[in-house]
C-alpha positions, -999 to +999 in steps of 0.1 A: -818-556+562-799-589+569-799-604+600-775-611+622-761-647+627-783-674+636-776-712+645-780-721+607-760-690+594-721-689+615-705-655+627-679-659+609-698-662+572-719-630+584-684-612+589-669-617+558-705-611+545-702-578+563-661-571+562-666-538+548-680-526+586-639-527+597-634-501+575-666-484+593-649-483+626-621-472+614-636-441+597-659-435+630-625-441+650-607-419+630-634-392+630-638-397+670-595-389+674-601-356+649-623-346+673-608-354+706-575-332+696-601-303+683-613-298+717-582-299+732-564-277+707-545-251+727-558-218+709-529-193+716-530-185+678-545-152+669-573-153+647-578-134+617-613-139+601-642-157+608-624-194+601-602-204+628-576-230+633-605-256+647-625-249+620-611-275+592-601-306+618-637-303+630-650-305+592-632-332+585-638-355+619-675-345+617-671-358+580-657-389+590-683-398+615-708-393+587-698-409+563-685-442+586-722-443+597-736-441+564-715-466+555-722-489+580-762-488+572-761-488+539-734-521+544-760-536+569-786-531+546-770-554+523-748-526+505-716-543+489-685-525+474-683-531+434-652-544+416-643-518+387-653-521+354-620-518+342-603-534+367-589-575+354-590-593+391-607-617+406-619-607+435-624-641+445-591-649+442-565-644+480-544-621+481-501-625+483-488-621+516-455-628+503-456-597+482-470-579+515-447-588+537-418-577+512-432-546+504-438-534+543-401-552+544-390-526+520-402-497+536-396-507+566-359-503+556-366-477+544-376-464+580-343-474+595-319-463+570-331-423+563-312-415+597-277-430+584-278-432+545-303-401+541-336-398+521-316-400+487-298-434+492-326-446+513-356-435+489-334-453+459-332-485+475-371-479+486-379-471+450-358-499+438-368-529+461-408-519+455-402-519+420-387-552+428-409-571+448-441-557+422-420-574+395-401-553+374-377-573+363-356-544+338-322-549+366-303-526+345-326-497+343-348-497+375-316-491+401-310-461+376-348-448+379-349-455+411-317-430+422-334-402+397-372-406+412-351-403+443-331-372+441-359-355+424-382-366+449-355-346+474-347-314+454-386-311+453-393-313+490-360-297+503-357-268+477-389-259+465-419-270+491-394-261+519-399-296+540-364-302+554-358-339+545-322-359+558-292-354+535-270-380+545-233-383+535-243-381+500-254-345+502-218-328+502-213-350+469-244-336+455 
């Protein structure tokens, strides 16, 4: 078991020793929220059979919570995430923000364009600009992918799974 930070050994070193306990409190976090709305589900559903509609978000949070403690011993017992085999990165290497910060600029678009243009211009330009900023660089083919993987991605949701996503002007073209 390590120990925590002592005068020769800074808090900050033992964090990034121990980085992996964020993703810890998140799960528990998580698990804790799952739980909260299970016991303040309102229950005017009939139930038909032994499984109710609790019985799955209760799994699952209870699930969470074991497995976020788990983690965190096995992480403060010196536990460490392994790079995979297969896998050609550094993990010693930083990350780009730049590519970050285009990418959640790109959906982020996205976000505020589905109202106006509708999910088939919106998802193009989503599908376009990620293909984009991760460095595709085919200009003359990935626009056209991008408005296919897009209108399929609608006719699947809309017509055949039922989930009403928004048309936009596009969809008395179409």
């Amino acid at each position: 078991m390590t120990v925590p930070p002592t005068p020769s050994a800074p808090a900050r070193q033992w964090l990034r020793d121990h980085s992996e306990l964020g993703v810890c409190v998140l799960l528990f976090a998580l698990g804790a929220l799952v739980l909260g709305d299970v016991l303040t589900m309102d229950l005017e559903i009939a139930q038909r059979g032994p499984v109710g509609p609790r019985t799955v978000p209760a799994v699952v949070g209870a699930a969470l919570l074991l497995v976020a403690v788990l983690l965190a011993v096995d992480v403060l017992r010196g536990g460490r995430g392994e790079t995979e085999q297969g896998e050609d990165t550094d993990p010693a290497t930083q990350g780009d923000p730049r590519t970050v910060l285009l990418l959640a600029a790109v959906f982020l678009g996205n976000a505020v364009l589905i109202g106006p243009l509708g999910f088939p211009a919106s998802g193009a330009l989503m599908f376009w600009g990620s293909a984009w900023v991760l460095g595709s660089r085919a200009h003359h083919r990935d626009p056209l992918i991008a408005a296919a993987l897009s209108v399929v991605t609608y006719v699947v949701f809309d017509s055949l799974l039922g989930i009403p996503l928004p048309g936009g002007p596009l969809m008395e073209v179409l």
